[in-house]
PyMOL CGO cylinders between C-alpha atoms (Angstrom):
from pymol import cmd
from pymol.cgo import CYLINDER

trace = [
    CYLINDER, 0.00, 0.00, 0.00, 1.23, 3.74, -0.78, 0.3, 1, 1, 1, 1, 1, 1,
    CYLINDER, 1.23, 3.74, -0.78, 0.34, 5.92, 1.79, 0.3, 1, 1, 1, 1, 1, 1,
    CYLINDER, 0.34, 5.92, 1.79, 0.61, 9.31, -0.67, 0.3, 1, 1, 1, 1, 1, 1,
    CYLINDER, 0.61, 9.31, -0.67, 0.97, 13.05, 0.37, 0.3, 1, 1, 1, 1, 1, 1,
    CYLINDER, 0.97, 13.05, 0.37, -2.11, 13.92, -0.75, 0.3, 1, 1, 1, 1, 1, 1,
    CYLINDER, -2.11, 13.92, -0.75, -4.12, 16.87, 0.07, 0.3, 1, 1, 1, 1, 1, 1,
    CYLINDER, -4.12, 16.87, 0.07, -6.58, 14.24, 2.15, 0.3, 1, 1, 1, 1, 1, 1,
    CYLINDER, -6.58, 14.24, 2.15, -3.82, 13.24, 3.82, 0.3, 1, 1, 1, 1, 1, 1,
    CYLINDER, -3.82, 13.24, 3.82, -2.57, 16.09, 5.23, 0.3, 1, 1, 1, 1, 1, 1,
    CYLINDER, -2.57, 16.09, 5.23, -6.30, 17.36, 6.11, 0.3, 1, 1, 1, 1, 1, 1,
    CYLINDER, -6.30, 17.36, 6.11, -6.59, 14.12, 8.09, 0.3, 1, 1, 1, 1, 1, 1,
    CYLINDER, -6.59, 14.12, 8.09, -3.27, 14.67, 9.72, 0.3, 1, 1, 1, 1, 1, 1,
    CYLINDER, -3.27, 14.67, 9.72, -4.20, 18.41, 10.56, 0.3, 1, 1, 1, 1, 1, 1,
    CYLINDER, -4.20, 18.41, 10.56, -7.34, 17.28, 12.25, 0.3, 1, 1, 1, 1, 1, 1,
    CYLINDER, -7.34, 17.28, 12.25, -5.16, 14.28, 14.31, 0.3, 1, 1, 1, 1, 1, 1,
    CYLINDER, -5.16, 14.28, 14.31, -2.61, 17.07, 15.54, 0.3, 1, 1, 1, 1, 1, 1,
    CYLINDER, -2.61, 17.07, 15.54, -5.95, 19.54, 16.42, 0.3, 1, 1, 1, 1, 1, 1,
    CYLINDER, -5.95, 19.54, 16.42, -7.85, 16.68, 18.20, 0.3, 1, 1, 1, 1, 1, 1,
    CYLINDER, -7.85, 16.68, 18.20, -4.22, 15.81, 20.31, 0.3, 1, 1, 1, 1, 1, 1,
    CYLINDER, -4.22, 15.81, 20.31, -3.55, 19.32, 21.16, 0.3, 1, 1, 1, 1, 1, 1,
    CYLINDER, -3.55, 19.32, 21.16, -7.53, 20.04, 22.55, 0.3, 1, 1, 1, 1, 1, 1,
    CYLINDER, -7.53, 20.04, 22.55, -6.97, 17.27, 24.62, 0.3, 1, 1, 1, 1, 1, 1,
    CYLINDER, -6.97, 17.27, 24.62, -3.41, 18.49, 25.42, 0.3, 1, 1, 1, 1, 1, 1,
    CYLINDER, -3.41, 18.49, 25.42, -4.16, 18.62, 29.39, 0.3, 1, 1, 1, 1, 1, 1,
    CYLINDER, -4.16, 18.62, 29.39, -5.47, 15.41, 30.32, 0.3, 1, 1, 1, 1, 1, 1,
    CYLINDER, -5.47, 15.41, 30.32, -6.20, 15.10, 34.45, 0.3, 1, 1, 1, 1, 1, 1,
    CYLINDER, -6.20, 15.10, 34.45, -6.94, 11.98, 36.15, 0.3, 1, 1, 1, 1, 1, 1,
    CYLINDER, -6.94, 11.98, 36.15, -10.22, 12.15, 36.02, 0.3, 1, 1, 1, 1, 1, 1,
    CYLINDER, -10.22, 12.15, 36.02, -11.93, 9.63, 35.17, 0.3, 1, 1, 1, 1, 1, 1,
    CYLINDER, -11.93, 9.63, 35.17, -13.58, 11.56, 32.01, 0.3, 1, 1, 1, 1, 1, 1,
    CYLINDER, -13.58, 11.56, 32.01, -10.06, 12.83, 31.33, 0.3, 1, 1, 1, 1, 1, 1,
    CYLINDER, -10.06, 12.83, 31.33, -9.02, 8.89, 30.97, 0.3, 1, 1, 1, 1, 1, 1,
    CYLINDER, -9.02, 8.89, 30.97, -11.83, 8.51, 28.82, 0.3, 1, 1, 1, 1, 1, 1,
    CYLINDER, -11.83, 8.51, 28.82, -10.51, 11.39, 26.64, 0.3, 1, 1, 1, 1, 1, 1,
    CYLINDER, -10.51, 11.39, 26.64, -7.25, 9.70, 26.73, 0.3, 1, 1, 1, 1, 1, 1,
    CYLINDER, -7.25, 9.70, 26.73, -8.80, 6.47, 25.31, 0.3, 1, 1, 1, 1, 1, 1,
    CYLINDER, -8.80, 6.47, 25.31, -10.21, 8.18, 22.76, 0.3, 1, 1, 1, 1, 1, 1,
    CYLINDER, -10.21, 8.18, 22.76, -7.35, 9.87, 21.37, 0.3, 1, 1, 1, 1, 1, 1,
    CYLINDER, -7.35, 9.87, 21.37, -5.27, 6.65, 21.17, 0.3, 1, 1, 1, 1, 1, 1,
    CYLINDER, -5.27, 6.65, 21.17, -7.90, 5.02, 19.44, 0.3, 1, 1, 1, 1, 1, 1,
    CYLINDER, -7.90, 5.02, 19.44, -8.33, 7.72, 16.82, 0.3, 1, 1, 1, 1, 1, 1,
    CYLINDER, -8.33, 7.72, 16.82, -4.66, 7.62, 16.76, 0.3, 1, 1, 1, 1, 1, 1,
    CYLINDER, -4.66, 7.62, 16.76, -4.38, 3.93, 15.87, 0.3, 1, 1, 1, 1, 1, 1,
    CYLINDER, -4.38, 3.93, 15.87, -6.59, 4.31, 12.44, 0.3, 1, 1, 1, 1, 1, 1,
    CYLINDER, -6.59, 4.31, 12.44, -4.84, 7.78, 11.81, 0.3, 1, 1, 1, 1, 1, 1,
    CYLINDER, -4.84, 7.78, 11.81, -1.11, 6.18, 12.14, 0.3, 1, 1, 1, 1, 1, 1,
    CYLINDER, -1.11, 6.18, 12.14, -1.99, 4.16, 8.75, 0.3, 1, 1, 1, 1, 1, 1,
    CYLINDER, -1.99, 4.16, 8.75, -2.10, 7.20, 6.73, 0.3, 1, 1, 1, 1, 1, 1,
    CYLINDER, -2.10, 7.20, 6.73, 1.52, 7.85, 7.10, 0.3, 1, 1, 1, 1, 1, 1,
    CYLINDER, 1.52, 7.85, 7.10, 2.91, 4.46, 7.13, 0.3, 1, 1, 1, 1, 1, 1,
    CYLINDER, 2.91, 4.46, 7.13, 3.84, 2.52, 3.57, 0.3, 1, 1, 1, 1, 1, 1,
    CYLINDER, 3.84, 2.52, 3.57, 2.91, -1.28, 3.47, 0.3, 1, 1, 1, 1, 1, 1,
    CYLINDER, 2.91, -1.28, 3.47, 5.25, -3.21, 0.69, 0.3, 1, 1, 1, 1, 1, 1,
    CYLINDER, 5.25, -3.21, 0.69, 4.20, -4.84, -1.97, 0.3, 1, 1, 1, 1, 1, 1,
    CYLINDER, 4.20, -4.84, -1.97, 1.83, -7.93, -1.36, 0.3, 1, 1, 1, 1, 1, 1,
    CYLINDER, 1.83, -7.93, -1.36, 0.94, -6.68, 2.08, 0.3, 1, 1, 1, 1, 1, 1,
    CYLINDER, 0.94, -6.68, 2.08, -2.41, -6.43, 0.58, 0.3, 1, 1, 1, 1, 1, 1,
    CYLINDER, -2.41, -6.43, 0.58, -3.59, -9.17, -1.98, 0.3, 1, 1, 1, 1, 1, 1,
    CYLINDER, -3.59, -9.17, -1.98, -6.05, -6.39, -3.68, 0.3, 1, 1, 1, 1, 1, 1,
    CYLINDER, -6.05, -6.39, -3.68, -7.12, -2.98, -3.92, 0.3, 1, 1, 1, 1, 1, 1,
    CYLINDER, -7.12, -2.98, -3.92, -10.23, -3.92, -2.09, 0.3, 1, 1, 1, 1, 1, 1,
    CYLINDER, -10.23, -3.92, -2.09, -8.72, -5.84, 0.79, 0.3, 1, 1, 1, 1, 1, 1,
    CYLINDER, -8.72, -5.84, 0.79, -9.24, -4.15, 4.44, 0.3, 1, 1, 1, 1, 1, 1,
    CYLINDER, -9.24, -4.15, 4.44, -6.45, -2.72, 6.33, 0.3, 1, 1, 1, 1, 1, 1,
    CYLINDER, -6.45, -2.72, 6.33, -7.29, -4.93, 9.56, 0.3, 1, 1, 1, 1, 1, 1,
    CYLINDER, -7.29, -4.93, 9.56, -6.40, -3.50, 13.16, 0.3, 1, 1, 1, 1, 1, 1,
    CYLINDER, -6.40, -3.50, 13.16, -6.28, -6.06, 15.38, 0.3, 1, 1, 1, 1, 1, 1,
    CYLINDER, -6.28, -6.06, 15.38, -6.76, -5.65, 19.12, 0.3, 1, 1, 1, 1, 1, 1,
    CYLINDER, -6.76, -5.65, 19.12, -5.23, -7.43, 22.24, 0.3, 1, 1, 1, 1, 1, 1,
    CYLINDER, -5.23, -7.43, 22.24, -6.08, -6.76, 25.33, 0.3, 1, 1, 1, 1, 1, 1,
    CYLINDER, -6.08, -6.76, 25.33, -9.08, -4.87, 26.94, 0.3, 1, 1, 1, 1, 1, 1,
    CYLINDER, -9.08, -4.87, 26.94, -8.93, -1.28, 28.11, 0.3, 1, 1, 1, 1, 1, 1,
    CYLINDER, -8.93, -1.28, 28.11, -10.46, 1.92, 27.18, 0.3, 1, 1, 1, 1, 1, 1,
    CYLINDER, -10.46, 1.92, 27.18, -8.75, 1.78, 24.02, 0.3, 1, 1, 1, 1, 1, 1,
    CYLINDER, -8.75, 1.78, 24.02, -9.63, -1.50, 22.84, 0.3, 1, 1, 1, 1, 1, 1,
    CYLINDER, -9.63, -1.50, 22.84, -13.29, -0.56, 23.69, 0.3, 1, 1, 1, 1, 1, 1,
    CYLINDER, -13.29, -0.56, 23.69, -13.43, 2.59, 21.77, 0.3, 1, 1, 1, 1, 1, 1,
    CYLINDER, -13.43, 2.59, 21.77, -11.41, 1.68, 18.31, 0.3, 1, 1, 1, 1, 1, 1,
    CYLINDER, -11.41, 1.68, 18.31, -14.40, -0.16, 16.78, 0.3, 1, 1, 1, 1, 1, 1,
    CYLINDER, -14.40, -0.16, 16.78, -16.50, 2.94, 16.44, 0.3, 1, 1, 1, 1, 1, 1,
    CYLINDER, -16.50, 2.94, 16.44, -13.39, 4.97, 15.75, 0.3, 1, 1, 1, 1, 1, 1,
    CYLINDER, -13.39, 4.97, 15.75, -12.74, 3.05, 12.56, 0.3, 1, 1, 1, 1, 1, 1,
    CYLINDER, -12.74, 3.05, 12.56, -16.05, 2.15, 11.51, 0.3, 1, 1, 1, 1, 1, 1,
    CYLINDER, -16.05, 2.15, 11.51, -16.89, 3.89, 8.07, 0.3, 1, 1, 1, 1, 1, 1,
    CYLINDER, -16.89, 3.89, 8.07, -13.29, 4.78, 7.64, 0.3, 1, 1, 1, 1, 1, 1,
    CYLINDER, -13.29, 4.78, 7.64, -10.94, 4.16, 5.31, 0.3, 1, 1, 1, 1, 1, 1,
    CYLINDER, -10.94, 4.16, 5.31, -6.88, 4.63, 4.23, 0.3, 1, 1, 1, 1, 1, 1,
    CYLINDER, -6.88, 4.63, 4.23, -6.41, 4.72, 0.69, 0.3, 1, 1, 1, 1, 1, 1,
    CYLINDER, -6.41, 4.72, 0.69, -9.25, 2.73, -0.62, 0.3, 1, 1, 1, 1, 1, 1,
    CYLINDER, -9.25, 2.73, -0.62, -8.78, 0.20, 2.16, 0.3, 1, 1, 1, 1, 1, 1,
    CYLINDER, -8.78, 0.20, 2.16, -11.73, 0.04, 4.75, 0.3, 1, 1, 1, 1, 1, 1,
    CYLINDER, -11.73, 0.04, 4.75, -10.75, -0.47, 8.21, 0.3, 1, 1, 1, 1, 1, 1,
    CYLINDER, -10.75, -0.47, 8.21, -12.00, -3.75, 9.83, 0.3, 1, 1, 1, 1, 1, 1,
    CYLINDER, -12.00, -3.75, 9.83, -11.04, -4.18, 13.69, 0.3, 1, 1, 1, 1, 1, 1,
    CYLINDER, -11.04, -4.18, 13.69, -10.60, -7.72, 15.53, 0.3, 1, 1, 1, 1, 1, 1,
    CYLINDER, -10.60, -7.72, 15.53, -10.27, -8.56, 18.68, 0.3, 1, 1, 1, 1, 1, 1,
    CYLINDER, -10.27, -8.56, 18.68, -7.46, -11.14, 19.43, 0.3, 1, 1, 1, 1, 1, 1,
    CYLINDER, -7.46, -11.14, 19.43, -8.78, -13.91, 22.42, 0.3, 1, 1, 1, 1, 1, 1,
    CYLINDER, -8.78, -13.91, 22.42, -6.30, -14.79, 24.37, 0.3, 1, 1, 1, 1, 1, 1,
    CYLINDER, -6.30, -14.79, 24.37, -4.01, -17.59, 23.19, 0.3, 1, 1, 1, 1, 1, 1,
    CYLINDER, -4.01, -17.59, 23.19, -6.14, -17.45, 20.09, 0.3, 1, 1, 1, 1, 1, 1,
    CYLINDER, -6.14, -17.45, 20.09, -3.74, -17.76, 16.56, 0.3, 1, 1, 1, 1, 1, 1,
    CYLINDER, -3.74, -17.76, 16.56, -3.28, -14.57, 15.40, 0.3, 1, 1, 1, 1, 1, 1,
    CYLINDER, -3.28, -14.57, 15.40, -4.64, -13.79, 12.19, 0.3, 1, 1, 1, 1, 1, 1,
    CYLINDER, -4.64, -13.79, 12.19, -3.95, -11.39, 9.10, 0.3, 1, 1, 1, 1, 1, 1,
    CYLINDER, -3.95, -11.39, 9.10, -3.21, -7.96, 10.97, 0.3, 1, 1, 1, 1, 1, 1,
    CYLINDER, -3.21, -7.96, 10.97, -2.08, -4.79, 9.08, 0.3, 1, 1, 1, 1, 1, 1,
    CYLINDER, -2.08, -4.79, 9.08, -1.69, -3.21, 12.83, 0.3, 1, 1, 1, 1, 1, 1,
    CYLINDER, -1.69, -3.21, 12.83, -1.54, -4.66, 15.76, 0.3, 1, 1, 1, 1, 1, 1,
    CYLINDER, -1.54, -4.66, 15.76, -2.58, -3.06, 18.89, 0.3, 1, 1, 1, 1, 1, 1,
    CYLINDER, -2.58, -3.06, 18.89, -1.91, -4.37, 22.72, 0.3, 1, 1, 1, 1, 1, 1,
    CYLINDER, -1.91, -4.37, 22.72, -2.97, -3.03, 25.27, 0.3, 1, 1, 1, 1, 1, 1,
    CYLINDER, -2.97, -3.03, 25.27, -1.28, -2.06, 28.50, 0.3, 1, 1, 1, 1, 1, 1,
    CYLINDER, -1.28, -2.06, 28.50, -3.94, -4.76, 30.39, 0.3, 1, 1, 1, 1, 1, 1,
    CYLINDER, -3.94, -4.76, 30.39, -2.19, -7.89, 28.16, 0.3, 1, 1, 1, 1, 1, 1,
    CYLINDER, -2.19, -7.89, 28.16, 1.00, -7.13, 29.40, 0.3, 1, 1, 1, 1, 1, 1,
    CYLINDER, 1.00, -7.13, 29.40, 2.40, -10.48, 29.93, 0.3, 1, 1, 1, 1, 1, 1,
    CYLINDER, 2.40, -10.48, 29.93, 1.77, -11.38, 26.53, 0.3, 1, 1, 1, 1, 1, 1,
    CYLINDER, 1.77, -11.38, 26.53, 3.02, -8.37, 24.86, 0.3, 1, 1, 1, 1, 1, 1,
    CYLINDER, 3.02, -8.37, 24.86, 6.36, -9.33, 23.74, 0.3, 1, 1, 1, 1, 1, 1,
    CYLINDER, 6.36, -9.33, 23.74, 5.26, -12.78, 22.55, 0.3, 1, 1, 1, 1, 1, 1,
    CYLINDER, 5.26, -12.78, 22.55, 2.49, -10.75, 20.79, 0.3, 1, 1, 1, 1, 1, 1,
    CYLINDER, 2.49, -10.75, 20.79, 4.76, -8.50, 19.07, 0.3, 1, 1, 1, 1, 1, 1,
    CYLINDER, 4.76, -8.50, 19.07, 7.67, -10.91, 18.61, 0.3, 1, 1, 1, 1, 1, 1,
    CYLINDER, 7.67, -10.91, 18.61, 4.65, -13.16, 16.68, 0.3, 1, 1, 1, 1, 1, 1,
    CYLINDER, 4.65, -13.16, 16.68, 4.69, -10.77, 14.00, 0.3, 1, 1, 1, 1, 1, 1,
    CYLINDER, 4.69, -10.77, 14.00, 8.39, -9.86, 13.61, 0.3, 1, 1, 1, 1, 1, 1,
    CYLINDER, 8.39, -9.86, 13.61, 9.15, -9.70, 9.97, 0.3, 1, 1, 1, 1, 1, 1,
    CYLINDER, 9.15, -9.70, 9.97, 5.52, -9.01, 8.58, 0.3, 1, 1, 1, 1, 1, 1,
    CYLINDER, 5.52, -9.01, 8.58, 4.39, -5.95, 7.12, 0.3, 1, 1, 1, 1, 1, 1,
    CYLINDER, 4.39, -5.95, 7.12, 2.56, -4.91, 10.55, 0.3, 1, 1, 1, 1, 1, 1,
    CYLINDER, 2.56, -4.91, 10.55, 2.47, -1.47, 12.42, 0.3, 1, 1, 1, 1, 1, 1,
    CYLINDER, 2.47, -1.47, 12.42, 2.83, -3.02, 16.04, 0.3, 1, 1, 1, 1, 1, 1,
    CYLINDER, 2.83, -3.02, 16.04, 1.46, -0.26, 18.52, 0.3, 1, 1, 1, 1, 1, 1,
    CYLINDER, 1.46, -0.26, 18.52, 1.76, -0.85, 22.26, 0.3, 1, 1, 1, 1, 1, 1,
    CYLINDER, 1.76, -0.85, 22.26, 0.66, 0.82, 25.35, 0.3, 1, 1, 1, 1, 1, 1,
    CYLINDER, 0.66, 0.82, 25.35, 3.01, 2.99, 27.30, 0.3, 1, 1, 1, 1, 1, 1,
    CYLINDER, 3.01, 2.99, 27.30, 5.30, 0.15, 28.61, 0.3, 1, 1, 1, 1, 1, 1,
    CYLINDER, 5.30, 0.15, 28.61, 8.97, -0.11, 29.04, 0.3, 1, 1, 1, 1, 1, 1,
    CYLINDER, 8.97, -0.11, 29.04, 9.05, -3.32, 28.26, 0.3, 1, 1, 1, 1, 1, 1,
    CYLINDER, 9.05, -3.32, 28.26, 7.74, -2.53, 24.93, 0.3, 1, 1, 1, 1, 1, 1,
    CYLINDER, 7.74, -2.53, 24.93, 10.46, -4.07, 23.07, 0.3, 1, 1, 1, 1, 1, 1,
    CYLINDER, 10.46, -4.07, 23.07, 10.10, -4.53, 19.12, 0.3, 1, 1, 1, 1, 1, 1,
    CYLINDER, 10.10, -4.53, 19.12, 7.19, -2.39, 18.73, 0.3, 1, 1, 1, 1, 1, 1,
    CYLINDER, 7.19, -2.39, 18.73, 7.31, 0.07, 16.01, 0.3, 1, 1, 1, 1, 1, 1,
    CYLINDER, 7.31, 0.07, 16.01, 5.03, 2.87, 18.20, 0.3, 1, 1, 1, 1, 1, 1,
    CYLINDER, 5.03, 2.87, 18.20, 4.65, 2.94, 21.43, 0.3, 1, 1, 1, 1, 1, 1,
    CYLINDER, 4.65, 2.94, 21.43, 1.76, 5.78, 23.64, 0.3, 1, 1, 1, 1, 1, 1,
    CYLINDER, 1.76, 5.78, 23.64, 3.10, 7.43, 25.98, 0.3, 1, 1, 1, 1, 1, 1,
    CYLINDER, 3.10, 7.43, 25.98, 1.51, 10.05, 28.13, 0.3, 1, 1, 1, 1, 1, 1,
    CYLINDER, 1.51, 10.05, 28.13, 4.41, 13.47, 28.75, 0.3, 1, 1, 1, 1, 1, 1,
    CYLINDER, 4.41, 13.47, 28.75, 2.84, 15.93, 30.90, 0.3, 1, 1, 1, 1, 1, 1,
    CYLINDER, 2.84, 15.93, 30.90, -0.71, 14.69, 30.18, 0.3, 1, 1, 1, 1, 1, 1,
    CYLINDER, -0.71, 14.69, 30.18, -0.39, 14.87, 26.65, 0.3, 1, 1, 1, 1, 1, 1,
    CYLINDER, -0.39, 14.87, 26.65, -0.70, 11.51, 24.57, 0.3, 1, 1, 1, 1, 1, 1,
    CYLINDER, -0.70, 11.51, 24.57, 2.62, 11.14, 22.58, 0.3, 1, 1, 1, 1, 1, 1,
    CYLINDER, 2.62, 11.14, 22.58, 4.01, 8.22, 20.88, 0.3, 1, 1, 1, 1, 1, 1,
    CYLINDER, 4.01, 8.22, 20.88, 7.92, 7.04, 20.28, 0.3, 1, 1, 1, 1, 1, 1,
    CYLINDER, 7.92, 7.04, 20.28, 8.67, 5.65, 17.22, 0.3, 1, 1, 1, 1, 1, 1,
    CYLINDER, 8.67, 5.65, 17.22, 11.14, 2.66, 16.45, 0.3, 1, 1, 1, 1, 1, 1,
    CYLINDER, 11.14, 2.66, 16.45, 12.74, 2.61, 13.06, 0.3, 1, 1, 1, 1, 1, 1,
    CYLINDER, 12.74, 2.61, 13.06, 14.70, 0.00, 13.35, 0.3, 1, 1, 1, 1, 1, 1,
    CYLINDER, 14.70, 0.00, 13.35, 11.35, -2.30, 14.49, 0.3, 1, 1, 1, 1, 1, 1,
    CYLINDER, 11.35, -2.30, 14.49, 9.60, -0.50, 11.29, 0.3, 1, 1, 1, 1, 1, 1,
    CYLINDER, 9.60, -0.50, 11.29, 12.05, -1.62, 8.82, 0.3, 1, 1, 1, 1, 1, 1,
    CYLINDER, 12.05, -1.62, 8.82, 12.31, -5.08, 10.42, 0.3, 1, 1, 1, 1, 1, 1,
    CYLINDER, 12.31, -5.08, 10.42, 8.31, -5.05, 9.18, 0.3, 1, 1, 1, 1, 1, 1,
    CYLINDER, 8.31, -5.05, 9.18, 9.11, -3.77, 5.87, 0.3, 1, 1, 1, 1, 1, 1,
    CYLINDER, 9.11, -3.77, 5.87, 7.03, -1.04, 6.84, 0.3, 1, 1, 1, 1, 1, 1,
    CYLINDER, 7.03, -1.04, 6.84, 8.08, 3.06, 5.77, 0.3, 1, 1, 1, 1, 1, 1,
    CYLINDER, 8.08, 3.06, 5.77, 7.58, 5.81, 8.50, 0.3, 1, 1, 1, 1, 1, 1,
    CYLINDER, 7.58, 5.81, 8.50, 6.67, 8.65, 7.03, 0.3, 1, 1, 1, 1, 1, 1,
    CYLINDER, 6.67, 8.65, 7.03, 8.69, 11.70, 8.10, 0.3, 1, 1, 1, 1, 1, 1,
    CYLINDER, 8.69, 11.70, 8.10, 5.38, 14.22, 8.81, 0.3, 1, 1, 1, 1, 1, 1,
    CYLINDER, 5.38, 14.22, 8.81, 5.07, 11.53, 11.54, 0.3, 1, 1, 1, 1, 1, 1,
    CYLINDER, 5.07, 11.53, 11.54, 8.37, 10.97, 12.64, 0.3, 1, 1, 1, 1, 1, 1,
    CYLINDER, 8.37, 10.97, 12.64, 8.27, 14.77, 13.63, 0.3, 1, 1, 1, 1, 1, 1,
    CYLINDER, 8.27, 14.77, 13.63, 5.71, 14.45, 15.58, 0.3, 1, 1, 1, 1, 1, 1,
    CYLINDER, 5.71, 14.45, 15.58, 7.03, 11.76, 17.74, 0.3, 1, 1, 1, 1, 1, 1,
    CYLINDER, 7.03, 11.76, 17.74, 7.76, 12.19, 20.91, 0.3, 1, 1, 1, 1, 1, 1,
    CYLINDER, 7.76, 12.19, 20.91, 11.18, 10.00, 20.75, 0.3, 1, 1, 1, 1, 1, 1,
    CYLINDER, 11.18, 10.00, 20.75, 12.70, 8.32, 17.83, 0.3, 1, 1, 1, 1, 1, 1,
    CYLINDER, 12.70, 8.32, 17.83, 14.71, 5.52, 17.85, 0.3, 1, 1, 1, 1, 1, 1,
    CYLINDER, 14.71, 5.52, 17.85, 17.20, 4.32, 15.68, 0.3, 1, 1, 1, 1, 1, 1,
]
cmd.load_cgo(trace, "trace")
């Protein structure tokens, strides 16, 4: 898939960066989690827009771009209705939710969440050299992810790894590479 610079594009973008920065001061709150949630699950449809899938990562112009989902938090509960009636360059967005132990099927990005912890590395070690956009949840023990949320001064940023992103074959695009909060190469 080519994610193109295309006027849509950076429309979409602008409205990701002006959705972040009204939600820039995130409390505890319980609401203010809520927020939080939200904005990570907007973020996870949003990333695919500037990210490049190689060749064959789709097997047609009308196949999906699949998010799948491991874990349950606030994120997991909100991407469904995020996503739905969305789409990245002709691709509709279709979200699954991974059981646990379940085989892990045809993923374009892979979200876990913070609550399936234990499992994380095995999750994202599982898909190690395929064209996948592995996203975790603010955790040091993140790993091989290629994003990872992280909250800096009640903001929700992200760090980017390259070298995990070219392991999947996968191009970062630089608009979101500046936005990162860390990048590492």
């Amino acid at each position: 898939m080519h994610a193109t610079r295309r006027p849509r594009a950076a429309i979409t973008w602008s409205f990701v960066v002006a959705f972040a920065a009204a939600v820039s001061a995130l409390g505890t709150s319980a609401q203010d989690r809520a927020v939080e949630y939200a904005v990570k699950a907007t973020f996870l449809y949003k990333f695919a827009a500037f990210v490049e899938w190689p060749a064959g990562a789709f097997t047609s112009a009308a196949d999906p771009l699949v998010i799948c989902v491991a874990g349950n938090d606030g994120v997991t509960a909100l991407v469904d209705d995020a996503a739905l009636g969305q789409t990245v360059d002709g691709h509709a967005l279709v979200v699954t939710h991974l059981a646990p132990g379940a085989r892990m099927p045809r993923c374009h990005i892979l979200y876990v969440a913070e609550t399936a912890r234990p499992a994380m590395a095995a999750l994202v070690d599982s898909v190690a050299g395929a064209p996948v956009l592995t996203v975790v949840d603010g955790s040091a023990a993140a790993g091989s992810a290629v994003i990872n949320f992280v909250l800096q001064g009640n903001r929700v940023r992200f760090d980017i790894d390259l070298k995990a992103a070219q392991r999947n074959r996968l191009a970062v695009s630089s608009k979101l590479l500046a936005l990162a909060a860390a990048v590492r190469q």
